[in-house]
MARNU-390452 format. One record per atom (N, C-alpha, C, O, CB): z, y, x; chain. Coordinates in steps of 0.001 Angstrom, whole numbers, padded with zeros to 6 digits. Each point is the difference from the previous one (the first is absolute). Glycine has a CB too. Example, Ala and Ser with C-alpha at 12.3 -4.5 7.8 and 13.67 -1.06 7.14 Angstrom:
2
((007800,-005690,013190),A)
((000000,001190,-000890),A)
((000000,001200,000900),A)
((000665,-000019,001036),A)
((000581,-001154,-002928),A)
((-001966,002223,001542),A)
((000060,001190,000820),A)
((000730,001090,-000770),A)
((000169,001108,000509),A)
((-002314,-001736,000675),A)
END
This chain:
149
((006717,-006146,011515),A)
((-001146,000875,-000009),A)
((-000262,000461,-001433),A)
((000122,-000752,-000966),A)
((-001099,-000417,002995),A)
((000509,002806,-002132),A)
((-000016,000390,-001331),A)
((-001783,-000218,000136),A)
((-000635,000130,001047),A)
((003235,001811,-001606),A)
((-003123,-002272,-000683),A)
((-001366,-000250,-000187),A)
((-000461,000811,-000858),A)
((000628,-000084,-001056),A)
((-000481,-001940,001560),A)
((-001143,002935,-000526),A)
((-000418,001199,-000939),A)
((-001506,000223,-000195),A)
((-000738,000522,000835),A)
((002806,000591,-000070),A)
((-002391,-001522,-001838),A)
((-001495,-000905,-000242),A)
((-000235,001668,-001172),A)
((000604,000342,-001016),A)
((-000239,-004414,001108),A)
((-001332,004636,000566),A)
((-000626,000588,-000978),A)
((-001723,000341,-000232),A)
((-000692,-000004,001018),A)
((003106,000708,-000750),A)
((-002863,-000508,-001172),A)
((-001677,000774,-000573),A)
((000384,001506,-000049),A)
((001042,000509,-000412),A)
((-002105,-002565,-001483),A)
((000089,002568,002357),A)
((000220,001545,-000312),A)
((-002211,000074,000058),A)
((-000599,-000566,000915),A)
((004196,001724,000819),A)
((-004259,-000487,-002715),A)
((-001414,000546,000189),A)
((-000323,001467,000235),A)
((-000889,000635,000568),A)
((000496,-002428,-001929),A)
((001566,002071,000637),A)
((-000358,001670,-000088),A)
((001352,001047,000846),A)
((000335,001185,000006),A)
((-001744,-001742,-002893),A)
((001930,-000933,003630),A)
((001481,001179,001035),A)
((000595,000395,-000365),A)
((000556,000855,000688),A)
((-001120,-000121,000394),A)
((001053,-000936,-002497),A)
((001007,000150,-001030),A)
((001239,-000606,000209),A)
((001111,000448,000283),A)
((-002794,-000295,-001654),A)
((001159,-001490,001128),A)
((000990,-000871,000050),A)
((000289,-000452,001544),A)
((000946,-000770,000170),A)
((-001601,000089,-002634),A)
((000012,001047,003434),A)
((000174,000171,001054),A)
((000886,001094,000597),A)
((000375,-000074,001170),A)
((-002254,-001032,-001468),A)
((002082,001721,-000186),A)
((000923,001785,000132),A)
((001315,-001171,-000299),A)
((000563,-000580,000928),A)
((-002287,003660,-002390),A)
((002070,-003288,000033),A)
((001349,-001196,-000100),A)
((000032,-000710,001079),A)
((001003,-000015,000714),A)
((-001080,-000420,-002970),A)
((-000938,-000208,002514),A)
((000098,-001293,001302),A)
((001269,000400,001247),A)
((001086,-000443,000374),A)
((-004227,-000017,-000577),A)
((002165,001621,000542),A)
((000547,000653,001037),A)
((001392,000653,-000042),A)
((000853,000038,000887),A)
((-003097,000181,-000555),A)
((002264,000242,-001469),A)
((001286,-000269,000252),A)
((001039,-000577,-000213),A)
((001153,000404,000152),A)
((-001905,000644,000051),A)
((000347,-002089,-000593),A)
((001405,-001161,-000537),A)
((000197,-000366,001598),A)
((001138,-000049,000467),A)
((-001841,-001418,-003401),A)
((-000531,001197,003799),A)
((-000554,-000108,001226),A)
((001361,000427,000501),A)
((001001,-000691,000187),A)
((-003750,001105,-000315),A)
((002574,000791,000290),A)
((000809,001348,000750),A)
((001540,-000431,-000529),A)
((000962,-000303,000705),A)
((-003104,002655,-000876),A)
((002081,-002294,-001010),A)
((001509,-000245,-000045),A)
((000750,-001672,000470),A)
((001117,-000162,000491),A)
((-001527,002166,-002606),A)
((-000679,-003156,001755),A)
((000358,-000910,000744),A)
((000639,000159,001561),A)
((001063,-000355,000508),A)
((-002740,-000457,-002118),A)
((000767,001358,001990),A)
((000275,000110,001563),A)
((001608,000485,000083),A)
((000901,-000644,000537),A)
((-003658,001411,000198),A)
((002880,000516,-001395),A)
((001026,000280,-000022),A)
((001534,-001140,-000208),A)
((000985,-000178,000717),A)
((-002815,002198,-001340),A)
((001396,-002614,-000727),A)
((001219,-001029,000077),A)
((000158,-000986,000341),A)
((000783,-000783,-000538),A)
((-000494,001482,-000549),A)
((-001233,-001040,002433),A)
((000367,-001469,000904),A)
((-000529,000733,001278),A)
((-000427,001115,000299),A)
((-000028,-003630,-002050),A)
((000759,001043,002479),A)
((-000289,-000354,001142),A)
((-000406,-000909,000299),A)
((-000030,-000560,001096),A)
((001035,001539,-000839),A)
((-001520,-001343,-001588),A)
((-000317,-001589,000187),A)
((-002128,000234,-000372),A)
((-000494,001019,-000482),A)
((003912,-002583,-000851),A)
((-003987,000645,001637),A)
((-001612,000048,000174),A)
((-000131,000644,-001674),A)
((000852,-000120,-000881),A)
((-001678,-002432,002957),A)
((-000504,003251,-002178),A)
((-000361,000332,-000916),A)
((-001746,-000661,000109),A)
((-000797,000346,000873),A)
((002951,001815,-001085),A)
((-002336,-002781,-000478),A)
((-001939,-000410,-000045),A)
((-000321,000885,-001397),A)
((000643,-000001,-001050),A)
((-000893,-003166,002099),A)
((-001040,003970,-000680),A)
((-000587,000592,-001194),A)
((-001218,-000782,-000127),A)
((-000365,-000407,001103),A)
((001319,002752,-000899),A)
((-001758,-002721,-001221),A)
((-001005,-000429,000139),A)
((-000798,000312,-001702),A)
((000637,000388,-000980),A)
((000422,-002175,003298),A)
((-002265,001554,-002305),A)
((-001033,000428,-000977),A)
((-000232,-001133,-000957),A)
((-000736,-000897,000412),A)
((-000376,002441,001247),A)
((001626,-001659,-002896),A)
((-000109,-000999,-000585),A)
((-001047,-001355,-000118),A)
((000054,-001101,-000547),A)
((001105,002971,-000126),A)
((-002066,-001181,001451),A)
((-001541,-001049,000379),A)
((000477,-000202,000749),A)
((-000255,-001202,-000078),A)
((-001768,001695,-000387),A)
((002984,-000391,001849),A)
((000690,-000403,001421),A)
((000836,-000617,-000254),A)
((000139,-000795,000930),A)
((-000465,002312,000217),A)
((001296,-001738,-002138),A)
((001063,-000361,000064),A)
((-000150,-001534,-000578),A)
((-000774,-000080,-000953),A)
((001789,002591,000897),A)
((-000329,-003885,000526),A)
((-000525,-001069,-000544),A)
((001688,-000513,-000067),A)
((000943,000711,000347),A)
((-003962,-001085,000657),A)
((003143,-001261,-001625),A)
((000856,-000631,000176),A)
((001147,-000002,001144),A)
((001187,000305,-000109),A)
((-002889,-001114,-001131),A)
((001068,000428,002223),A)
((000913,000149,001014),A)
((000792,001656,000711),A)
((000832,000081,000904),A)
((-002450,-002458,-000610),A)
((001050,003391,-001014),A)
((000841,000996,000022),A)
((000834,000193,-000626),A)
((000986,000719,000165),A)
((-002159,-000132,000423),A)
((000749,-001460,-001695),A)
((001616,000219,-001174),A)
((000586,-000999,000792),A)
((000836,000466,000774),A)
((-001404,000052,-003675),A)
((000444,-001511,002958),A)
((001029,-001035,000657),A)
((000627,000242,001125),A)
((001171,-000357,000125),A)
((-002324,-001037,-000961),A)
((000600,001926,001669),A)
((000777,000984,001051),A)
((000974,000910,-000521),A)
((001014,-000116,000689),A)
((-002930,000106,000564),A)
((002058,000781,-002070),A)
((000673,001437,-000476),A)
((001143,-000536,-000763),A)
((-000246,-001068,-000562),A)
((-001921,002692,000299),A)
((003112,-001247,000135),A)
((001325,000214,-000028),A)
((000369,000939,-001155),A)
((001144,000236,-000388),A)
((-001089,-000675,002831),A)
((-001553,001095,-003084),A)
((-000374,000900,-001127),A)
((-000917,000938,-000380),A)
((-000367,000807,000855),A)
((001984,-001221,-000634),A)
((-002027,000472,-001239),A)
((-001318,000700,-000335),A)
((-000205,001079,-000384),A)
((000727,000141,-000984),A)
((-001106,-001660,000640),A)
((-000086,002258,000484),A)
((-000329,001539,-000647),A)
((-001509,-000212,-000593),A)
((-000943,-000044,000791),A)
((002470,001699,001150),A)
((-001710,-001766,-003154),A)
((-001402,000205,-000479),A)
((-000676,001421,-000509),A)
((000812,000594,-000709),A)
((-000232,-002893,000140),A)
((-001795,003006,000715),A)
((-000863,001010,-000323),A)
((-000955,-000333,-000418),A)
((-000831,-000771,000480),A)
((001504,001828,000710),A)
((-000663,-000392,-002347),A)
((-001429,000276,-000630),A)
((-000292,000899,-000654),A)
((000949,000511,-000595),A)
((-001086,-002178,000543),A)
((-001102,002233,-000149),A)
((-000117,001158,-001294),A)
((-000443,-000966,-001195),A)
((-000377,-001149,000228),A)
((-000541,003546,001244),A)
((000981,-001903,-002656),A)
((-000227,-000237,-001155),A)
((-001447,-000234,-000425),A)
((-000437,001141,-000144),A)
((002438,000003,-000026),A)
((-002845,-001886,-000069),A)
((-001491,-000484,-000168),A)
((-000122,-000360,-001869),A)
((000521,-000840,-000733),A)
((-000687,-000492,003794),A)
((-000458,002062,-003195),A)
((-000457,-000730,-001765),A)
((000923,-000403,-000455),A)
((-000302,-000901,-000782),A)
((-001600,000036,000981),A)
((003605,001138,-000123),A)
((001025,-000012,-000659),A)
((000480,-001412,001050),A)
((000618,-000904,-000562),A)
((-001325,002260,-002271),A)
((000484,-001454,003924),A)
((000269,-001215,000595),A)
((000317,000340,001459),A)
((-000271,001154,000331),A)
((-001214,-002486,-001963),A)
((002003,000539,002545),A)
((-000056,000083,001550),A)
((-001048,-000089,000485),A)
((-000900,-000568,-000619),A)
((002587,-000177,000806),A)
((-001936,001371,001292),A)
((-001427,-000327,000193),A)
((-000599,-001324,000200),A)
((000479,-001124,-000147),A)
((-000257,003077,000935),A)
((-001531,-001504,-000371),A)
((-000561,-001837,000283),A)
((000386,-000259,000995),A)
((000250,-001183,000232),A)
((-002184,000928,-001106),A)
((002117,001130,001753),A)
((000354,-000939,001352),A)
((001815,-000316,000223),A)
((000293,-000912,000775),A)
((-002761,002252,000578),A)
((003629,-000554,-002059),A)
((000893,-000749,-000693),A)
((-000052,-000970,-000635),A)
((001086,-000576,000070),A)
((-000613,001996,-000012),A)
((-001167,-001936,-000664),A)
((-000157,-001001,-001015),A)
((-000693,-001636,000904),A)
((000297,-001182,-000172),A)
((-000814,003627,-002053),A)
((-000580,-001707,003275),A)
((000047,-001314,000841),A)
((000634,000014,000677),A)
((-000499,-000765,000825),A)
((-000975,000290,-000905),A)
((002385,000814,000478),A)
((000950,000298,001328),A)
((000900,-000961,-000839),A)
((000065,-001133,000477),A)
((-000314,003944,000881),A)
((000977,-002595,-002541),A)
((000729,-001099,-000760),A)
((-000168,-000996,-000595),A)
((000847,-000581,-000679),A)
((-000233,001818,000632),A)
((-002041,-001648,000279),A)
((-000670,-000613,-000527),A)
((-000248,-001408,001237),A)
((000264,-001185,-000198),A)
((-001138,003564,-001547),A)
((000442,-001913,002685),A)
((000098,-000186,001137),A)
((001337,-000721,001056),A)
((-000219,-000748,000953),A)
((-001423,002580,-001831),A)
((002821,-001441,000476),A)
((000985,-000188,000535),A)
((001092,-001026,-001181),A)
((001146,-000385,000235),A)
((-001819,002875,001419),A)
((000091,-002658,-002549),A)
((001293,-000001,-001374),A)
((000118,-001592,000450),A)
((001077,-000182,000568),A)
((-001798,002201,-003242),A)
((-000124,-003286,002578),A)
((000008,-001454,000072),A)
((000866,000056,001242),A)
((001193,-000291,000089),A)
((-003578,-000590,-001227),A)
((001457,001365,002196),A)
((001151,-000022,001180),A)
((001113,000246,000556),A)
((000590,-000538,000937),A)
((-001826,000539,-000946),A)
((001489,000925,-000699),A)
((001456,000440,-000087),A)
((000834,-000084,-000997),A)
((001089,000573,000001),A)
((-001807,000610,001200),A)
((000182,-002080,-002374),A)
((000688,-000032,-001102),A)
((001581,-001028,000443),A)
((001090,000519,-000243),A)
((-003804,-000146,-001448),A)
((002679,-001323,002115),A)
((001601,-000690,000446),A)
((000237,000634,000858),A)
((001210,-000081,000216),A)
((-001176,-002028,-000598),A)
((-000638,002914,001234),A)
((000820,-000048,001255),A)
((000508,001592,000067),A)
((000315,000369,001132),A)
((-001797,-002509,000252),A)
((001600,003113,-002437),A)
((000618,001098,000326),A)
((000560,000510,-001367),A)
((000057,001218,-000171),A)
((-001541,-000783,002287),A)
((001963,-001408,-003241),A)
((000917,000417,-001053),A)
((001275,000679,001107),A)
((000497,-000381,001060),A)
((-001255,-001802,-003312),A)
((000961,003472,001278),A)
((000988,000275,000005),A)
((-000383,001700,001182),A)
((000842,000821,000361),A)
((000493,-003965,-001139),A)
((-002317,003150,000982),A)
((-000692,001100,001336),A)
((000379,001013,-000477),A)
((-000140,000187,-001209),A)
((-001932,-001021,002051),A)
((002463,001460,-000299),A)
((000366,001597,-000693),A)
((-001259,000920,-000169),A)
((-000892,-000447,000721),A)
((003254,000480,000513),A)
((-002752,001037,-001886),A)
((-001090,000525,-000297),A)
((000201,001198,-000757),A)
((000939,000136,-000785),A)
((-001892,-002198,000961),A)
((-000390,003408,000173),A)
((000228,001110,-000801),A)
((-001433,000128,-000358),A)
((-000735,-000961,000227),A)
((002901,002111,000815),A)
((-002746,000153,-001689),A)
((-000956,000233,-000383),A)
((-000212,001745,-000312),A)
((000667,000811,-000642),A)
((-000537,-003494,-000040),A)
((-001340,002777,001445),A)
((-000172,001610,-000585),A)
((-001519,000076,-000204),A)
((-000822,-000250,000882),A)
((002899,001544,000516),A)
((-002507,-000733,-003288),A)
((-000902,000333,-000143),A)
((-000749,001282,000354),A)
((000747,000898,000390),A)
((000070,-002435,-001544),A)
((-001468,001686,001132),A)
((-000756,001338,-000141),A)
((-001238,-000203,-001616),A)
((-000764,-000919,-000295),A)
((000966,001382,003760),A)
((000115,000862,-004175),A)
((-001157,000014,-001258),A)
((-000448,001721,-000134),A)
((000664,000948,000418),A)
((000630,-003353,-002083),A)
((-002363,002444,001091),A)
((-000572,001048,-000470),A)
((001011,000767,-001398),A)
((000611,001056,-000164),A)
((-003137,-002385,001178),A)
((002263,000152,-001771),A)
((000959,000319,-001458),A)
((000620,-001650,-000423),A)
((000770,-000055,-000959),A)
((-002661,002487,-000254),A)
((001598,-003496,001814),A)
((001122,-000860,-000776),A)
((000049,-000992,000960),A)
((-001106,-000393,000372),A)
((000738,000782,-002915),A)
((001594,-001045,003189),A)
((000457,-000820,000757),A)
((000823,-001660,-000780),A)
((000318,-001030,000595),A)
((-000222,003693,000988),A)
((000016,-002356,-002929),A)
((000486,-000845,-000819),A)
((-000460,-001733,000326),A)
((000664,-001027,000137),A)
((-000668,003344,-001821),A)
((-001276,-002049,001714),A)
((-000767,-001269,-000199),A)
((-000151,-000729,001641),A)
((-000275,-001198,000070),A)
((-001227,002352,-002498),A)
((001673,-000459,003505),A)
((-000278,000083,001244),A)
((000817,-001037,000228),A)
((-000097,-001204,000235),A)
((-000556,003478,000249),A)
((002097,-000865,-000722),A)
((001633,-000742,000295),A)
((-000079,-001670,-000347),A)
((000069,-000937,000796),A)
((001416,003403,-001718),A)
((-001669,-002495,-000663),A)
((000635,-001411,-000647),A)
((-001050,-000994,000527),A)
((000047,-001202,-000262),A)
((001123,002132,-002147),A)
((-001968,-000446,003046),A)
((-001625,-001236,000636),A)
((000772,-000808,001078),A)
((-000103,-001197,000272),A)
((-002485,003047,-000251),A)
((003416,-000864,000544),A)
((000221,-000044,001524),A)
((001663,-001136,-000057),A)
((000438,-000998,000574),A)
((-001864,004207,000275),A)
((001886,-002161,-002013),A)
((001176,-001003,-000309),A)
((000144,-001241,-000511),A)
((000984,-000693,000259),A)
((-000463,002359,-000412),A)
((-001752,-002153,-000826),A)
((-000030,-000977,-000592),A)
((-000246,-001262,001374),A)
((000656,-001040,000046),A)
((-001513,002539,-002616),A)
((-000179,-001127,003567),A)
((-000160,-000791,000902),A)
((000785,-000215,000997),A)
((-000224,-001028,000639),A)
((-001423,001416,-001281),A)
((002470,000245,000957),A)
((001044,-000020,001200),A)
((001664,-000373,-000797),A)
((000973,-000073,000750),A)
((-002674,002285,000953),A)
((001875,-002407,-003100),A)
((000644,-001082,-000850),A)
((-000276,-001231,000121),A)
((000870,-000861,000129),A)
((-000765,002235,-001434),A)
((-001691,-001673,001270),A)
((-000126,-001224,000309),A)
((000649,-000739,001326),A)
((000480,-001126,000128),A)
((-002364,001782,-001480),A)
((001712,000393,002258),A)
((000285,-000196,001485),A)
((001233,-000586,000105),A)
((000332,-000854,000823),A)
((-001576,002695,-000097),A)
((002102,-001210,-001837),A)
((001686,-000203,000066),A)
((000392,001096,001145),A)
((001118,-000340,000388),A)
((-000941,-002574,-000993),A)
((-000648,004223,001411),A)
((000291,000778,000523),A)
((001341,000645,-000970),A)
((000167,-000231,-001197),A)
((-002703,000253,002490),A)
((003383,000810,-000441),A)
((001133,000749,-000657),A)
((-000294,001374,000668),A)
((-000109,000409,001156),A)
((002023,-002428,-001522),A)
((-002015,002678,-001200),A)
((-000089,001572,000436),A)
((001427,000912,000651),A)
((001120,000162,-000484),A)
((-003005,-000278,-001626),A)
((001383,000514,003171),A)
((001282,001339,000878),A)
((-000135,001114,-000896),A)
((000777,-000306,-000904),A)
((-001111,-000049,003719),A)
((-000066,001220,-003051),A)
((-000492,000949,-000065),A)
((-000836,000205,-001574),A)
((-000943,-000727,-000312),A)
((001089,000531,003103),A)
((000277,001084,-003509),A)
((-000902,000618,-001087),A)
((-001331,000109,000333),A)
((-000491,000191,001112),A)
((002218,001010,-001821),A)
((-002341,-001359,-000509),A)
((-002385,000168,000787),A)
((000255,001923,000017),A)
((000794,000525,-000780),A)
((-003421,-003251,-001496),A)
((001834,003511,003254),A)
((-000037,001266,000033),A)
((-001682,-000212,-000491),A)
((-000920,-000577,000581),A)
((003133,001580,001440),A)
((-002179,-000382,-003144),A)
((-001105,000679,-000555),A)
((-000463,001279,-000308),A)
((000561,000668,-000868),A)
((-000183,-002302,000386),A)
((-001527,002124,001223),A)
((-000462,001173,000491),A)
((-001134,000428,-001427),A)
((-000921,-000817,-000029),A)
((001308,000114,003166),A)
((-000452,001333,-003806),A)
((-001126,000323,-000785),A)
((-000676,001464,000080),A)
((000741,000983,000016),A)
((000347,-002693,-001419),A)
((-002344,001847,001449),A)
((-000004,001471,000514),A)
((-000174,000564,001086),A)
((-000528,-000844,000724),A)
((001556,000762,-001957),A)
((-000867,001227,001909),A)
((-000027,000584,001296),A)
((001328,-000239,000982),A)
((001037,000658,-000082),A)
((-002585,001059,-001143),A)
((001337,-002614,002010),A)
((001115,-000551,000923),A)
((000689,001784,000211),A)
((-000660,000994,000304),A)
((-000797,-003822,001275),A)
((003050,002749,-001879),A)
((000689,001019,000339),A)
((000890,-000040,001189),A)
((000671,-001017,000177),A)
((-000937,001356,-002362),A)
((000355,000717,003076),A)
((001185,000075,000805),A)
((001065,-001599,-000301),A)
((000248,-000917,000783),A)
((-000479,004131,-001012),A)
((000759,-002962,-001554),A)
((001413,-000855,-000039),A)
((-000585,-001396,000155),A)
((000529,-001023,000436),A)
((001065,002575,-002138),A)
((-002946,-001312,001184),A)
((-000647,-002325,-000194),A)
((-000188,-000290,001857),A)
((000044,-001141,000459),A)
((-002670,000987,-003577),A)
((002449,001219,003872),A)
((-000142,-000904,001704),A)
((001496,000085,000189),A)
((000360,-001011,000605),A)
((-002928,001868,000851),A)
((003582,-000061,-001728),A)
((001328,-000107,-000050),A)
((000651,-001130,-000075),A)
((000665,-000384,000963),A)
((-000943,002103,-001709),A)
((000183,-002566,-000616),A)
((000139,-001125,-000490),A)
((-000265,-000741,000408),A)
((000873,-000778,000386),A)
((-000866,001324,-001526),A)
((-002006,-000993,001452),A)
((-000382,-000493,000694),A)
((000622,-000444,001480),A)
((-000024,-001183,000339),A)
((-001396,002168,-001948),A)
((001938,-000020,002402),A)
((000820,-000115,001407),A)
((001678,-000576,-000660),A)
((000832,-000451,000787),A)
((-002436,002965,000865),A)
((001768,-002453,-002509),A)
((001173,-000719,-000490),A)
((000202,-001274,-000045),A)
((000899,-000724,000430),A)
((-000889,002251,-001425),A)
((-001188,-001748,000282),A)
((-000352,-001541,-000334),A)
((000067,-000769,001246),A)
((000831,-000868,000268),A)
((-002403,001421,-002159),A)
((000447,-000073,002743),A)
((000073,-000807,001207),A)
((000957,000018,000692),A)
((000403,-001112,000339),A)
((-002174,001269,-000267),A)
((002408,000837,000345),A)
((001832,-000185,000488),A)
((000716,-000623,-000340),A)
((000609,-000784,000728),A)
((-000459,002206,-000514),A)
((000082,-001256,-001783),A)
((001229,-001406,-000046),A)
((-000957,-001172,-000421),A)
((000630,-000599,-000872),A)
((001857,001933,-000130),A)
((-003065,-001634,001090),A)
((-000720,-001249,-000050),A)
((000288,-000750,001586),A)
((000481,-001059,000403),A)
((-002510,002162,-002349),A)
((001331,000327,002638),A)
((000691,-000943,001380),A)
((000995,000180,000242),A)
((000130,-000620,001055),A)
((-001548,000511,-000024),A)
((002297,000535,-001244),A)
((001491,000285,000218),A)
((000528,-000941,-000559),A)
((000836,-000726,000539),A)
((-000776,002891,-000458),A)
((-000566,-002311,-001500),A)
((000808,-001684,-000392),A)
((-000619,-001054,000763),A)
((000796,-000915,-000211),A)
((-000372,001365,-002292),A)
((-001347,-000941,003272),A)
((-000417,-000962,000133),A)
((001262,-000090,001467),A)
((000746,-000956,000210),A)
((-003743,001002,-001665),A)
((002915,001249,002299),A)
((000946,-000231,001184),A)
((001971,-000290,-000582),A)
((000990,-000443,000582),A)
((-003210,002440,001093),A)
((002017,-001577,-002766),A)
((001183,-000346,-000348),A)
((000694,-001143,-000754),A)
((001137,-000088,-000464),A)
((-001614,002030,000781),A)
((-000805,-002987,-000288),A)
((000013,-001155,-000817),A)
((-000118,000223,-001711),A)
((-000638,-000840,-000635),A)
((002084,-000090,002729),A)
((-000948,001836,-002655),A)
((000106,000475,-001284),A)
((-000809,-001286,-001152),A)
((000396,-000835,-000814),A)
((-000370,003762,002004),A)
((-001469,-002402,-000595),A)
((-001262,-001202,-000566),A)
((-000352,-000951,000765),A)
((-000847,-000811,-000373),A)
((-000177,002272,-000674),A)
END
C-alpha cells in the first residue's frame, strides 16, 4: 500500500496532492490510502509499503500539522520501518529551502530511504509542477509494485 499524508490550507498544495494522487493511480494496482496529516497516525505508516509526504512551506518550515503528523508517528515507527521508501513534495510562496530540510532532517532520523528527488514548487503552481507532481506519484508506485524500494 502506497501511503500519502498531506496539509494543504489554501488548495495549493492540494492541486500537487491530487495529482501525485492521479498519477499514483496510474502506476499501480495496488491500494492507494490518501489521508490528511491530522488523519494519518502510526499504524498507517506501518501498514504502507511507502510514503509520499506534502506540505507547503510555513515560516521557512513544514506545516504544523506535518510536523505533528511526524511527530506523532516517529517513536512508533522508529524500529519498525528503517529502510521505508519515501518522497516529498513542497509547495512555497517564495522559499521551500527550510520546509524541505525540516522534513528531511526528521524522516533521517526514521532511517527511511529516499525513491525519488523532493519536487519543490515555489510560486504559481504551473501546468509543468502538476506534471511532475503526477510523475512523482507514478513511479513511486510503480516502484513499490516493482519491488525497486
Amino acid at each position: 500500500m502506497l501511503l500519502i499524508v498531506t496539509h494543504s490550507r489554501s488548495g495549493r498544495t492540494q492541486q500537487l496532492a491530487d495529482a501525485v494522487v492521479a498519477g499514483a493511480a496510474l502506476g499501480t494496482a495496488a491500494e492507494i490510502r490518501v489521508l490528511d496529516a491530522f488523519d494519518a497516525g502510526p499504524d498507517d505508516v506501518l501498514a504502507a509499503g511507502g510514503v509520499i509526504l506534502g506540505t507547503p512551506a510555513r515560516f521557512g518550515y513544514m506545516s504544523g500539522a506535518m510536523k505533528d503528523f511526524l511527530e506523532r508517528i516517529y517513536y512508533p515507527c522508529l524500529d519498525r520501518t528503517r529502510g521505508r521508501p519515501w518522497a516529498l513534495f513542497v509547495k512555497g510562496d517564495t522559499d521551500v529551502a527550510g520546509a524541505t530540510s525540516s522534513v528531511e532532517r526528521i524522516v533521517a532520523g526514521l532511517g527511511w530511504r529516499r525513491a525519488l528527488p523532493v519536487l519543490e514548487v515555489v510560486g504559481d503552481i504551473r501546468p509543468e509542477d502538476l506534471e511532475a507532481a503526477g510523475e512523482l506519484g507514478g513511479s513511486m508506485a510503480a516502484g513499490l509494485d516493482l519491488g525497486m524500494w
